[in-house]
N, CA, C and O atoms as a MOPAC input file, in Angstrom:
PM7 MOZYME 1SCF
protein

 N    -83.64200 1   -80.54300 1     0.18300 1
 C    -83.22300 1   -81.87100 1     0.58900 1
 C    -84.10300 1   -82.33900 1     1.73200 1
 O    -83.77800 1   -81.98400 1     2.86500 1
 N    -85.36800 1   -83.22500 1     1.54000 1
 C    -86.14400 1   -83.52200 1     2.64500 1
 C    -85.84900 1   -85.15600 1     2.18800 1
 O    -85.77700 1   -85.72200 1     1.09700 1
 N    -85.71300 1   -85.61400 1     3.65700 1
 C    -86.24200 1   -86.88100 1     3.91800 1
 C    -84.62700 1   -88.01500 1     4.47800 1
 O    -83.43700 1   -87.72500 1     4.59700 1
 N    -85.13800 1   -88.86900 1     4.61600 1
 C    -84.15200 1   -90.11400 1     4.57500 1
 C    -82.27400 1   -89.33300 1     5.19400 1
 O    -81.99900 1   -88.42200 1     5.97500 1
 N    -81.66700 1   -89.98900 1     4.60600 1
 C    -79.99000 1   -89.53500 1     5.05300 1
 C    -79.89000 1   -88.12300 1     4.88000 1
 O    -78.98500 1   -87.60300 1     5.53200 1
 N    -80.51600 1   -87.44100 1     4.24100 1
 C    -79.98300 1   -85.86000 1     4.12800 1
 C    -80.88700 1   -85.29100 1     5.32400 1
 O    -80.18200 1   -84.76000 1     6.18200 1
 N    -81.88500 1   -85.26700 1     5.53300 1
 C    -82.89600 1   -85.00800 1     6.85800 1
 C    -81.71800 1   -85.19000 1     7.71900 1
 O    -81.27300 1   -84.15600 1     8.21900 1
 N    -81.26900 1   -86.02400 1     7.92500 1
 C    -80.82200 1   -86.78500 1     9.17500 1
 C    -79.37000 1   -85.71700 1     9.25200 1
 O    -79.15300 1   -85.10300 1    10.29700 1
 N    -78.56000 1   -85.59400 1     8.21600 1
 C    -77.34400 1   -85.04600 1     7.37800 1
 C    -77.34000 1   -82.79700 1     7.61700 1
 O    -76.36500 1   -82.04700 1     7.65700 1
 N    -78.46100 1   -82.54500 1     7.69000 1
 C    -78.84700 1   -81.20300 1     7.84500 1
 C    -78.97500 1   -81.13100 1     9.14400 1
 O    -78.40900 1   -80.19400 1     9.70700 1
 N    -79.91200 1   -82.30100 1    10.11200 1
 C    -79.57700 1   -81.94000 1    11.15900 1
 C    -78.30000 1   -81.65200 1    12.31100 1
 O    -78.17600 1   -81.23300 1    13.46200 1
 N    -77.57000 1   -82.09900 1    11.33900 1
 C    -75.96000 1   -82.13500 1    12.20100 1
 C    -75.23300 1   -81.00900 1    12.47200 1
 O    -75.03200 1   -80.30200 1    11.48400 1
 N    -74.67700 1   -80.54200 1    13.73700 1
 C    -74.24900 1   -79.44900 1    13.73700 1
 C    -72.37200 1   -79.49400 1    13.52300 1
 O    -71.86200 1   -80.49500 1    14.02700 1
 N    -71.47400 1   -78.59300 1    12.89600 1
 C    -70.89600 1   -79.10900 1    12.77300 1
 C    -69.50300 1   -77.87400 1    13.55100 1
 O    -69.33200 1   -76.83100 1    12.92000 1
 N    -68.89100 1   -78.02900 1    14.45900 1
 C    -68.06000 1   -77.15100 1    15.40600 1
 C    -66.34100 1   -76.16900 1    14.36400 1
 O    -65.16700 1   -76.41600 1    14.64000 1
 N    -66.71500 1   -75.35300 1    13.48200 1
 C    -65.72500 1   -75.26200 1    12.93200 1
 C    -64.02400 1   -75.71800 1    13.86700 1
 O    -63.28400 1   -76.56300 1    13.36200 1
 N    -63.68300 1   -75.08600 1    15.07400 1
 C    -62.72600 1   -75.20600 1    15.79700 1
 C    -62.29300 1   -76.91900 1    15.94500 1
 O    -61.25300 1   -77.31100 1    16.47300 1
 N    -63.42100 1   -77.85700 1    15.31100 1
 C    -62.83400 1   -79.19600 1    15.49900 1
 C    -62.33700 1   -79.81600 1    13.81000 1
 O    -61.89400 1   -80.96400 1    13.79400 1
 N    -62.41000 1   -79.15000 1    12.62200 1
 C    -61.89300 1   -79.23200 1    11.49600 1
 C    -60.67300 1   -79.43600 1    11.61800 1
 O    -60.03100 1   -78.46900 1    12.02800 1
 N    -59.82000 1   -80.86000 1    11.29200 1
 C    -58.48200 1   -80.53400 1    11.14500 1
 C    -57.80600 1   -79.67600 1    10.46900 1
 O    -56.73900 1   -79.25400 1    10.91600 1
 N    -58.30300 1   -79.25800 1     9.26400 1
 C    -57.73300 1   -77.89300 1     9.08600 1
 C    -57.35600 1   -76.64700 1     9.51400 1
 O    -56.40500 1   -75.93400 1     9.19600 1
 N    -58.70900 1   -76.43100 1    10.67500 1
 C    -58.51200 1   -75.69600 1    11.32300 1
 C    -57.40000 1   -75.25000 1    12.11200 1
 O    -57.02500 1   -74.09700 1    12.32600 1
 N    -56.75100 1   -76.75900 1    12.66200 1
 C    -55.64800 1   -76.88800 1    13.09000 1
 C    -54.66500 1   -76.98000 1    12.79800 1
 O    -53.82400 1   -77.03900 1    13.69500 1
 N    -54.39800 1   -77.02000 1    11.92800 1
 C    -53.19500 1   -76.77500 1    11.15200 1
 C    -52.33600 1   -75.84400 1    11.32700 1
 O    -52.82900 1   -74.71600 1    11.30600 1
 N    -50.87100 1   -75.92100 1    11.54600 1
 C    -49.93400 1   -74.49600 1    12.30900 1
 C    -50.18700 1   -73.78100 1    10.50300 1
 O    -50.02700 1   -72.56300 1    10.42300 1
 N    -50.43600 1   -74.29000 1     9.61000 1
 C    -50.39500 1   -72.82200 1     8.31200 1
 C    -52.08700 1   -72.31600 1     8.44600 1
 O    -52.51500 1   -71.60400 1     7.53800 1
 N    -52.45600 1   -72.46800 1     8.89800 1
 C    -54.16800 1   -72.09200 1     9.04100 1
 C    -53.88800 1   -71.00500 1     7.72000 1
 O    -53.93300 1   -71.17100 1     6.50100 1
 N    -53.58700 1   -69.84000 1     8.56700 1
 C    -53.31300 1   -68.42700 1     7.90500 1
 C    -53.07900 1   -68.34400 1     6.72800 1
 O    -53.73100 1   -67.66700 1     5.93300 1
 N    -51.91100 1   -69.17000 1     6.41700 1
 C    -51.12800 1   -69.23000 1     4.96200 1
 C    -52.41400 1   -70.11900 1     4.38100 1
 O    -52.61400 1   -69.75600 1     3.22200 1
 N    -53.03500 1   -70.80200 1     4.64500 1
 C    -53.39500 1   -71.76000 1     3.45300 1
 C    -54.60000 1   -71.65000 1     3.68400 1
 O    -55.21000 1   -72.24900 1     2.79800 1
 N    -55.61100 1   -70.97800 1     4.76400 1
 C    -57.52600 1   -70.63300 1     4.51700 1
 C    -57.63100 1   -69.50000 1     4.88800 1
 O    -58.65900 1   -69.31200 1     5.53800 1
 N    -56.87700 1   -68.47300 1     4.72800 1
 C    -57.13600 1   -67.22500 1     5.14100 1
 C    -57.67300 1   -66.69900 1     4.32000 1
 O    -56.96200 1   -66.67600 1     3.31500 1
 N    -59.02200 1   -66.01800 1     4.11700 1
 C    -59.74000 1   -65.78000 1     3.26800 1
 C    -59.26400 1   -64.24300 1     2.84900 1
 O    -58.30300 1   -63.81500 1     3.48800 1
 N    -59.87300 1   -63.32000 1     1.78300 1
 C    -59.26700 1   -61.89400 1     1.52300 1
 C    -60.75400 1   -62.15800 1     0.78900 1
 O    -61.34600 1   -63.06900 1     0.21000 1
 N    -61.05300 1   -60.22700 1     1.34800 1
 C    -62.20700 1   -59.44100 1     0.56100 1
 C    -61.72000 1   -58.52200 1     0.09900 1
 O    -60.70100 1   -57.89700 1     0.39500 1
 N    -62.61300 1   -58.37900 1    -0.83100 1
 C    -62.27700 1   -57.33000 1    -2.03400 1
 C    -63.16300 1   -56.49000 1    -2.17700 1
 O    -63.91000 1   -57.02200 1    -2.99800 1
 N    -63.75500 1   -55.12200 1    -1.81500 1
 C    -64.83600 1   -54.51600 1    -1.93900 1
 C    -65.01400 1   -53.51800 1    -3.57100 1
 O    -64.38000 1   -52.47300 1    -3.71500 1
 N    -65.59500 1   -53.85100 1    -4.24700 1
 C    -65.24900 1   -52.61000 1    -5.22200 1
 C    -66.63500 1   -52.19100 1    -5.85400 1
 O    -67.59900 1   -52.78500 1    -5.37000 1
 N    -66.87100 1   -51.39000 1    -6.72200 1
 C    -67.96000 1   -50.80800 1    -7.08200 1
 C    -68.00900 1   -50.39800 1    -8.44200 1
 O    -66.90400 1   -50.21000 1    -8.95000 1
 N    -69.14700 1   -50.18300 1    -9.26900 1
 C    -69.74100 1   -49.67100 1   -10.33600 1
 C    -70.55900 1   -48.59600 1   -10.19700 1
 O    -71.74200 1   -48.77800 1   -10.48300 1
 N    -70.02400 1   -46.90600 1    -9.61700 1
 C    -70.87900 1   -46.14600 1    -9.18100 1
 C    -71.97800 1   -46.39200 1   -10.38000 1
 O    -73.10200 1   -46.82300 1   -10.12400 1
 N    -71.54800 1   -46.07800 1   -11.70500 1
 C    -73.07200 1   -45.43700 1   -13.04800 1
 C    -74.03200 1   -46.21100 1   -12.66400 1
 O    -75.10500 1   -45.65100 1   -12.43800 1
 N    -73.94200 1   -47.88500 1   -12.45200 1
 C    -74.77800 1   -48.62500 1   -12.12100 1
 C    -75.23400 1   -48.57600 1   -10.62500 1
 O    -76.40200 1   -48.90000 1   -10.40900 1
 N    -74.46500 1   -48.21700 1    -9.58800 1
 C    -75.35600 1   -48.47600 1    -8.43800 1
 C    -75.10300 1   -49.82100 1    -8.05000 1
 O    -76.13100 1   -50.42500 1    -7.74300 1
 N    -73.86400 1   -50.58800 1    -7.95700 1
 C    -73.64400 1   -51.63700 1    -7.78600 1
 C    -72.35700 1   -51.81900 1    -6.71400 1
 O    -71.59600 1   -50.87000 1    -6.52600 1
 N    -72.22300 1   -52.74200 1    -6.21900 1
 C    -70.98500 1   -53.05500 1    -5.21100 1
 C    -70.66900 1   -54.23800 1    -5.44200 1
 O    -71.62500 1   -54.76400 1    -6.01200 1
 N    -69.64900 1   -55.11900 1    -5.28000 1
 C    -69.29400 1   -56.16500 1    -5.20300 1
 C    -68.09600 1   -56.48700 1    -4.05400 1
 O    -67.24300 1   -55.69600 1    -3.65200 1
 N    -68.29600 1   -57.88700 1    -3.65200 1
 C    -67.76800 1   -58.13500 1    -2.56700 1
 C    -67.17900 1   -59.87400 1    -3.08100 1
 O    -67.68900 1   -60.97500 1    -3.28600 1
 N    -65.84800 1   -59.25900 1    -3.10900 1
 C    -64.94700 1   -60.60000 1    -3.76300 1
 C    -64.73500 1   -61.46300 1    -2.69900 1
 O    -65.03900 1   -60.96300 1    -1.61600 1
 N    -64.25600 1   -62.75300 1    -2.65100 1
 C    -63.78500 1   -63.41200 1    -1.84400 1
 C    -62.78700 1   -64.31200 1    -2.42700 1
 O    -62.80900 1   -64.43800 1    -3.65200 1
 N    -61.94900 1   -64.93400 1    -1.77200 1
 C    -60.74400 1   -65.68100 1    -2.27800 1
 C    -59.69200 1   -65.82700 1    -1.30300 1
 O    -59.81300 1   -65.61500 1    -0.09600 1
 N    -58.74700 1   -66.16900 1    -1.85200 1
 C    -57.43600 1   -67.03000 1    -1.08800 1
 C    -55.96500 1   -66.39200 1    -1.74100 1
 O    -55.71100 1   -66.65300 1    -2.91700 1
 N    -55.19800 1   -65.71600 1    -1.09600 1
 C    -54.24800 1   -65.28200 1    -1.55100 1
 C    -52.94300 1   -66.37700 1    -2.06100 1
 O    -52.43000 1   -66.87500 1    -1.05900 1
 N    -52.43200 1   -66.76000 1    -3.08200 1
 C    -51.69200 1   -67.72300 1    -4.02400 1
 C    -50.53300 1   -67.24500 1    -4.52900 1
 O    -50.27100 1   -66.04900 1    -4.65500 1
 N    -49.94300 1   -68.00600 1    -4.77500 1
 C    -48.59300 1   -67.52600 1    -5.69300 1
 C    -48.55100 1   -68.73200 1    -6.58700 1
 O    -49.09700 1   -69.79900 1    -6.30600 1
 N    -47.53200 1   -68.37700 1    -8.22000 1
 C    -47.22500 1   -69.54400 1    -8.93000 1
 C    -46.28200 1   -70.10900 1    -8.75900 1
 O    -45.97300 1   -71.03200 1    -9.51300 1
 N    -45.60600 1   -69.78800 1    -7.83900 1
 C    -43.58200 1   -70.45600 1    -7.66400 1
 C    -43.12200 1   -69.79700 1    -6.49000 1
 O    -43.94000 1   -69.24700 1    -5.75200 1
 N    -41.77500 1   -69.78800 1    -6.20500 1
 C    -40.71400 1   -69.36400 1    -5.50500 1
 C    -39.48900 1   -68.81800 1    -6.91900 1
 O    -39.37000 1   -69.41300 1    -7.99100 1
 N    -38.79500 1   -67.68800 1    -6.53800 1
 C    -37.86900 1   -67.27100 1    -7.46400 1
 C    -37.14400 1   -66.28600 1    -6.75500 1
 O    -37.62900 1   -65.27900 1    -6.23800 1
 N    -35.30400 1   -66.81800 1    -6.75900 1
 C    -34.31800 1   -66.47100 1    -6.35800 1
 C    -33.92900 1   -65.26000 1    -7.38400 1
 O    -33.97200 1   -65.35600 1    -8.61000 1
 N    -33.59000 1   -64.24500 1    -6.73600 1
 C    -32.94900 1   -62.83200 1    -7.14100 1
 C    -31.74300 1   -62.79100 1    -5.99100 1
 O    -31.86800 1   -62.40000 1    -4.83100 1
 N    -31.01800 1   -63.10000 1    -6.37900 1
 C    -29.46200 1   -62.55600 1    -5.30400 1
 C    -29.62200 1   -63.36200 1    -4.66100 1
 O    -29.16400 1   -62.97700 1    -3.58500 1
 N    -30.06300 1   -64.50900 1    -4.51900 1
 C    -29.94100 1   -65.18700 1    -3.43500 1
 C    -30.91500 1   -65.28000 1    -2.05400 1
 O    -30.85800 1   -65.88300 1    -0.98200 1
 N    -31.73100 1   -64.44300 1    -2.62800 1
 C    -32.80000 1   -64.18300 1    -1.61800 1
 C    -34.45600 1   -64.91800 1    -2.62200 1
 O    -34.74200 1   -64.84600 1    -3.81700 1
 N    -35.03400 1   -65.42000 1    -1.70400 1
 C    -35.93300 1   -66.00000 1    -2.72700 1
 C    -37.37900 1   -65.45400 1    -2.07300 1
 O    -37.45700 1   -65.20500 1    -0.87000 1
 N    -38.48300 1   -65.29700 1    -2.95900 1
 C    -39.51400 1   -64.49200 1    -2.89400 1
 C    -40.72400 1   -65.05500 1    -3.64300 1
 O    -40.48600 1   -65.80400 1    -4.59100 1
 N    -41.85400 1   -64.81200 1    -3.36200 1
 C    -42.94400 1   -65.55900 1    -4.09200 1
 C    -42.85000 1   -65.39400 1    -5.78300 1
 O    -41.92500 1   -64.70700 1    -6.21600 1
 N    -43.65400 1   -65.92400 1    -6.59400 1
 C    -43.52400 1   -65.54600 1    -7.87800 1
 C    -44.45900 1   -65.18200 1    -7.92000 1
 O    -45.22000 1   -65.54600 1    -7.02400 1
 N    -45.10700 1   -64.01800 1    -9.23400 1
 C    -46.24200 1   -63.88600 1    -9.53000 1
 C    -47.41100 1   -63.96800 1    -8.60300 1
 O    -48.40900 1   -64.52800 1    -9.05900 1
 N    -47.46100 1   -63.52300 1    -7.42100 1
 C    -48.81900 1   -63.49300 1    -6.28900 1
 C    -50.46400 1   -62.70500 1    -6.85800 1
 O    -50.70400 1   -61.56100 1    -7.24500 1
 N    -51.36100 1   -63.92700 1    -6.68000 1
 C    -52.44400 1   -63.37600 1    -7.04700 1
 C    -53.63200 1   -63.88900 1    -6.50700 1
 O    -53.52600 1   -65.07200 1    -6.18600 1
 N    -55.21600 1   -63.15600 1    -6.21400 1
 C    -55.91300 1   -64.03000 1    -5.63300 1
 C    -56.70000 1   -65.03200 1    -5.75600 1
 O    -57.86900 1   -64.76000 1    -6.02800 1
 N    -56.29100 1   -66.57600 1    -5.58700 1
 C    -57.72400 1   -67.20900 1    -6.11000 1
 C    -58.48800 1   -67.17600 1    -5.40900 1
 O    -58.59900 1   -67.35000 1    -4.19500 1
 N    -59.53900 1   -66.75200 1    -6.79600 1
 C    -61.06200 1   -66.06800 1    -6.47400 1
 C    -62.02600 1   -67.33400 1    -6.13000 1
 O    -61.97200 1   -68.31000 1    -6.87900 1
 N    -62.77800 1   -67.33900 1    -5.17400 1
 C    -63.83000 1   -68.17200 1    -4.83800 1
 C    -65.10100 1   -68.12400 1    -4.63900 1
 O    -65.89600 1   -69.05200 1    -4.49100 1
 N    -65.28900 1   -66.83800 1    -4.64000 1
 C    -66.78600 1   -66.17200 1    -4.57500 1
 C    -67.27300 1   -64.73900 1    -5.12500 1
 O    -66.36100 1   -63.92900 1    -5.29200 1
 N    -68.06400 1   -64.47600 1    -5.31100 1
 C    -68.93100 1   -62.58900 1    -5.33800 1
 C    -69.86300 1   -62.67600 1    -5.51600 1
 O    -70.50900 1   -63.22600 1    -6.40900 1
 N    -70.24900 1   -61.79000 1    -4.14100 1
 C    -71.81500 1   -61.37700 1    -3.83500 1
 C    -71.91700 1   -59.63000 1    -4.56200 1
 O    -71.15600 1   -58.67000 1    -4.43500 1
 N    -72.88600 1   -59.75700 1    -5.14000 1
 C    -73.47700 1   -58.57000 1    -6.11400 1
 C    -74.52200 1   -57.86400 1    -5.63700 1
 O    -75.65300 1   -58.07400 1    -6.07600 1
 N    -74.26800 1   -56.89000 1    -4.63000 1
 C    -75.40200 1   -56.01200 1    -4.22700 1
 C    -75.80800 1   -54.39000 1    -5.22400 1
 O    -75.09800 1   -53.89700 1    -6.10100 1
 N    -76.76900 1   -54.01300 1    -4.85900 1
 C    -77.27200 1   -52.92900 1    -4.87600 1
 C    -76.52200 1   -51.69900 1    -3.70800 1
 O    -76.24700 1   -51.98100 1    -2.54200 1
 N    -76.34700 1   -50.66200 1    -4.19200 1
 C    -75.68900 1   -49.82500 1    -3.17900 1
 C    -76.69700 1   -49.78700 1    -1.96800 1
 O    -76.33800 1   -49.80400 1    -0.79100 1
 N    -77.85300 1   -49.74000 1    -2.35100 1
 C    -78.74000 1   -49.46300 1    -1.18200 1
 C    -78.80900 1   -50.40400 1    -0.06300 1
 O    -78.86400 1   -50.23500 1     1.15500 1
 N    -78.78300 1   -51.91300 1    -1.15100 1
 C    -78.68200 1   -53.51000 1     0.22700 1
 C    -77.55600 1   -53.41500 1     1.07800 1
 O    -77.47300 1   -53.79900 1     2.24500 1
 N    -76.09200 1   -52.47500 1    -0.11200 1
 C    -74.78800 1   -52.70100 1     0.72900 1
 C    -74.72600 1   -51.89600 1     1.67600 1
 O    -74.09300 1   -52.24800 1     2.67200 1
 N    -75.37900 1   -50.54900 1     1.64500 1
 C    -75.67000 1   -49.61900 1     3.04400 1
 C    -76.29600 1   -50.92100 1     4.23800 1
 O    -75.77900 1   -51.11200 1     5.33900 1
 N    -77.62400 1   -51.78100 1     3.63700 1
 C    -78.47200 1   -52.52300 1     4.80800 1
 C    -77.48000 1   -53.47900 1     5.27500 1
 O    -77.81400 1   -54.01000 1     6.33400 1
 N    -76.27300 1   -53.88800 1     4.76700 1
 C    -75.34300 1   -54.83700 1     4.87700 1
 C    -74.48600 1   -54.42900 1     5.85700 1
 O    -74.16800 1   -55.10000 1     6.83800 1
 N    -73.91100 1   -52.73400 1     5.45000 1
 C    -72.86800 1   -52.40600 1     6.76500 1
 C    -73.65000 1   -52.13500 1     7.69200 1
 O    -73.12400 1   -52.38900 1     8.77500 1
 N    -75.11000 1   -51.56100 1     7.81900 1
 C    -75.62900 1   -51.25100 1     8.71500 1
 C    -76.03500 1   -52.10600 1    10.03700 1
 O    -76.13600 1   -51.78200 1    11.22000 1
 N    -76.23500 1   -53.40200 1     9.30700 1
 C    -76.17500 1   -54.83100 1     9.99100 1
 C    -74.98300 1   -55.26400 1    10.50700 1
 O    -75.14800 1   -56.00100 1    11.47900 1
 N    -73.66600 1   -55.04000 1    10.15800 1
 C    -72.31800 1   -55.88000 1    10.59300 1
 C    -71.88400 1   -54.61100 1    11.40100 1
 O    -70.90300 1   -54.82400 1    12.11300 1
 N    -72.33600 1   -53.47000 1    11.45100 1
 C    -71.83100 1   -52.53600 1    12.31200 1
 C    -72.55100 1   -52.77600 1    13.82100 1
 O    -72.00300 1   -52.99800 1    14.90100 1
 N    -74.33800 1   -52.61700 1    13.41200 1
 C    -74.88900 1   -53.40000 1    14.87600 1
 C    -74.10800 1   -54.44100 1    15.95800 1
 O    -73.70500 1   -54.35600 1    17.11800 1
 N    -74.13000 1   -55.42600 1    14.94800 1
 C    -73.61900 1   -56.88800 1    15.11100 1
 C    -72.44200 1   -56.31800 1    15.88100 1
 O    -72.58700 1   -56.34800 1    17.10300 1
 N    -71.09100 1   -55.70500 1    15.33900 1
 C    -70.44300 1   -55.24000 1    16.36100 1
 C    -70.59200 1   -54.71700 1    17.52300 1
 O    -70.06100 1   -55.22500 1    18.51100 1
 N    -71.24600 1   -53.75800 1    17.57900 1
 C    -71.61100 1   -53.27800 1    18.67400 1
 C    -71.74300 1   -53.81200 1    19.97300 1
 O    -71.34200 1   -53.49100 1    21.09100 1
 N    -72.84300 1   -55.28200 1    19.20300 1
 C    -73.40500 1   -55.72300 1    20.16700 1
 C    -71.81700 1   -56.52800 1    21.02900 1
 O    -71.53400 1   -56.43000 1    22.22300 1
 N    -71.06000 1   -57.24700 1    19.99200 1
 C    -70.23500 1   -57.82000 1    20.38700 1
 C    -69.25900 1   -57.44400 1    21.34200 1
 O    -68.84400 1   -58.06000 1    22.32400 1
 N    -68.89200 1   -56.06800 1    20.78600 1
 C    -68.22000 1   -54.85600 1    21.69400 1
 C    -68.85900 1   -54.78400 1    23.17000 1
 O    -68.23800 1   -55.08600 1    24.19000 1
 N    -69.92600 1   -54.42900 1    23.14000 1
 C    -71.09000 1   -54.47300 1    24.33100 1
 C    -70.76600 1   -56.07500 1    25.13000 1
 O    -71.02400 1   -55.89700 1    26.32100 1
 N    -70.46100 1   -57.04100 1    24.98300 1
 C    -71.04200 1   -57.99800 1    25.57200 1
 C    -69.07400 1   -58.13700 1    26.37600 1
 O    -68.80800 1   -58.42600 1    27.54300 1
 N    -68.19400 1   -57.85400 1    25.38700 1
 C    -66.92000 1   -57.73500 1    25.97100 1
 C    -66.35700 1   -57.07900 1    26.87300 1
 O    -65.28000 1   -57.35700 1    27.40000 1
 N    -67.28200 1   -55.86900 1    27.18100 1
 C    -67.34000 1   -54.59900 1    28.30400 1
 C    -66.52700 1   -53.67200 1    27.48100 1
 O    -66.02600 1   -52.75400 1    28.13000 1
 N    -66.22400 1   -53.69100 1    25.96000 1
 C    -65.53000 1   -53.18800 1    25.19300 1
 C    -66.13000 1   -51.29100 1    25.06000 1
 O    -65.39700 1   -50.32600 1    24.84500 1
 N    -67.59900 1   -51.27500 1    25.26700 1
 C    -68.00000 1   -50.45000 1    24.26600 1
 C    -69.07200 1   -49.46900 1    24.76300 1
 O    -69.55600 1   -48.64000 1    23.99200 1

């Protein structure tokens, strides 16, 4: 995307914490994201799900009522190689560190 309104449109930075959604008292309930890590050892593969935890209804048993049918809608998967997903934790473990480090955590 070069040039004209999108040039202009990329340069914008945008503050997640000012999203009204963000603010929202259900934040949790309604953008809380869920990963899913799972694998294909024969192949040498990992996958890394992403999604939104859902239900189809509400349904009373005794009088007590409970989600129906809970399941995740899926919104993403990234498809690594076991070897990238080692370079992947090896990177978000740093990254901690550093974070730990800067908190006097670590």
């Amino acid at each position: 995307m070069a040039g004209g309104e999108n040039e202009k449109e990329a340069g914008t930075r945008l503050s997640l914490g000012e999203l009204d959604w963000r603010k929202s008292e259900n934040f949790i309930e309604e953008h809380a994201d869920i990963v899913m890590i799972s694998d294909i050892k024969e192949r040498g593969l990992v996958f890394l799900d992403f999604g939104k935890m859902d239900f189809e209804g509400f349904e009373s048993k005794r009088g007590v009522y409970s989600i129906r049918n809970p399941y995740i809608k899926h919104v993403a998967r990234i498809r690594l190689t076991t070897s990238h997903f080692e370079q992947v934790v090896s990177l978000l473990q740093n990254r901690l560190k550093e974070i730990k480090e800067g908190k006097g955590e670590g």
